[in-house]
N, C-alpha and C positions, 0 to 999 in steps of 0.2 A: 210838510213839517216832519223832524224828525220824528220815529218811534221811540217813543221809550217806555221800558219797564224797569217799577223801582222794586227793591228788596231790599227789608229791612223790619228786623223783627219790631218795632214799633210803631205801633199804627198812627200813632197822633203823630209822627213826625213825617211818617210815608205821607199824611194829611195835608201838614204844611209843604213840602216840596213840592208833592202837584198842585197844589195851591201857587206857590211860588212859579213854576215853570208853563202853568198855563198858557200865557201869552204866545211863549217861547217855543215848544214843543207839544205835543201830543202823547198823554200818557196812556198808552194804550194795557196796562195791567199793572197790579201789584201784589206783591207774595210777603209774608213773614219768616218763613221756614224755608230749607234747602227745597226739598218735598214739591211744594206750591209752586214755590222758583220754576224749579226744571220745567213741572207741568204749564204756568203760566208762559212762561219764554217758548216753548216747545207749540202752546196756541195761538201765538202771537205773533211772530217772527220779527221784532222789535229791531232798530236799527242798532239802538244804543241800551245796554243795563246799568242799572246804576246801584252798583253795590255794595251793600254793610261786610267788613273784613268776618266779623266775628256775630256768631249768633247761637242760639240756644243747641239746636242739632245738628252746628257746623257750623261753616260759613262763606264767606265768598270763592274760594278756592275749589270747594267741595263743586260748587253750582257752575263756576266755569269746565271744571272737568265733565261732569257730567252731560253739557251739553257742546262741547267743545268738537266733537267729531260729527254731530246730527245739524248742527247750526254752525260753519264756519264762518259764514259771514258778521255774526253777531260781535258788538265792540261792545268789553267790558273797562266801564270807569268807576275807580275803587272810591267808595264814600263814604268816611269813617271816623270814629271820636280817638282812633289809634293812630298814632303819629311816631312810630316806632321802624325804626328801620328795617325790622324782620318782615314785618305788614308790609311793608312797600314795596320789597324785594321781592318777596315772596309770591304776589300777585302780580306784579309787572314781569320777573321771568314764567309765570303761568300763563301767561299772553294778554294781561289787561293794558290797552292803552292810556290807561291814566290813572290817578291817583290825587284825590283832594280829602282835606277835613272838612269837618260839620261847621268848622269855624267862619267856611266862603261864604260870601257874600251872595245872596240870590242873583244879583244881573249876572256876576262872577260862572257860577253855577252851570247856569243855561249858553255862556258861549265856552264853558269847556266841555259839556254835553255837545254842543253842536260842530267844537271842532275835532273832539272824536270821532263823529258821525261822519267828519270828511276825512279820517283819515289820518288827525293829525296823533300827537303824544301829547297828553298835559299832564305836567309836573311841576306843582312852586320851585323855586328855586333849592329850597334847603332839602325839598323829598329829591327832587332830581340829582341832587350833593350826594345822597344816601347812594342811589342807583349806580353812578357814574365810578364813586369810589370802589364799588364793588364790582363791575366790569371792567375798570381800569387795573384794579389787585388782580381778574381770576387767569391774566396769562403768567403771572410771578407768583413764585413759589410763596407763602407766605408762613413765618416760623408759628409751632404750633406752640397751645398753651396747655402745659399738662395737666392746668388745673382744671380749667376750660372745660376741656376734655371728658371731665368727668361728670360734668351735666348732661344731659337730656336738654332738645332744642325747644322743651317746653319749659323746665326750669330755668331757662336761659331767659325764655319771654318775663316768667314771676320776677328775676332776681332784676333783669333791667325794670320792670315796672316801678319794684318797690326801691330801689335806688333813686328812682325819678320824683322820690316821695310819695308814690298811690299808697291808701289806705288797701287794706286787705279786701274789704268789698268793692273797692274802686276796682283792682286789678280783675276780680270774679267776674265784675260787670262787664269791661272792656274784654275777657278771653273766655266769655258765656260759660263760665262753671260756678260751682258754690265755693261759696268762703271758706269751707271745712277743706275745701282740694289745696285752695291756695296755700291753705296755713300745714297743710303738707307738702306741697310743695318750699316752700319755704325752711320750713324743719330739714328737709331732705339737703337742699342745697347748704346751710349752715351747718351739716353735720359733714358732708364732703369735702368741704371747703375749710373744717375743723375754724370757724368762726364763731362767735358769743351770742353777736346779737346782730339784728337789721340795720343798725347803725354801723357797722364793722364791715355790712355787707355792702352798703352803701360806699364805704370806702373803697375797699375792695373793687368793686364796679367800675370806681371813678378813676382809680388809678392805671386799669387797663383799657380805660377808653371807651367803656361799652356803653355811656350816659355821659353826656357834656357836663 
């Protein structure tokens, strides 16, 4: 059976996936925090991880670097309520072989666990659209945006969030900080971007493509 260890800062849901994956594989640990992560993967030597993008003191990114030189055989497959092209990118050039939402379906779940385990890449089709467009652009120049520019590639994550309609504690929840960051972030970007309001931002966003 495959190994696997899940991460993910919430224990009732790490509950149901091993519940869920039982039959399928062998959940041989699980962690909430970066911390736990590394420690738990590092006792383990887990075939396959299964892990949350974003979490209270880090998140998936943090846990593969860290154990990325000690454990190279280990496959990371990214599982997560974020559906954003940074997230997907961002973990797939860090070396994760796949990439699904919380939204798959359990059988679903367990053969894309199992064919990362062999090896394979799993990506739906619209995250693998995100990946593709973005290795396909990074040999052409591509013209810059000076407006762009002038964010931070964290205000970047807030202003796509709140375009997509997130509430302010929705986006907090999804990029594991408090409400009071985002609603500075947010301030920040509409004061750069000499914009009025989250409606204006929202356009903005739309017009440049960064939100369907």
């Amino acid at each position: 059976m495959t190994r696997v260890v899940l991460v993910d800062d919430h224990a009732l849901f790490r509950s149901g996936v091993r519940a869920e994956l039982a039959e399928h594989v062998e959940v041989v640990g699980e962690a909430g925090t970066v911390a736990e992560a590394v420690r738990v993967i590092s006792d383990t030597h887990p075939d396959v991880v299964l892990l949350d993008v974003h979490m209270p003191d880090g998140g998936g990114l943090d846990v593969m670097r860290q154990v990325a030189s000690s454990q190279p055989s280990v496959r990371f497959l990214g599982l997560s309520v974020s559906d954003t092209p940074e997230d997907v990118i961002e973990l797939v050039r860090a070396g994760a072989r796949g990439y699904v939402t919380k939204t798959i379906a359990p059988p679903e779940l367990a053969d894309a666990v199992t064919r990362v385990a062999n090896g394979e890449i799993v990506l739906s089709p619209r995250l693998a659209g995100f990946v593709l467009n973005v290795f396909a652009g990074a040999s052409q120049e591509q013209p810059r945006d000076p407006e762009l520019d002038l964010l931070t590639p964290r205000e970047i994550e807030v202003l796509e969030l709140i375009a997509r309609g997130y509430l302010y504690k929705e986006v907090a929840h999804r990029l594991g900080v408090s409400t009071r960051t985002v609603e500075t972030h947010v301030s920040a970007v509409l004061r750069k971007l000499r914009l009025p309001n989250r409606h204006q931002l929202a356009r903005w966003a739309t017009q440049r493509r960064l939100v369907d």
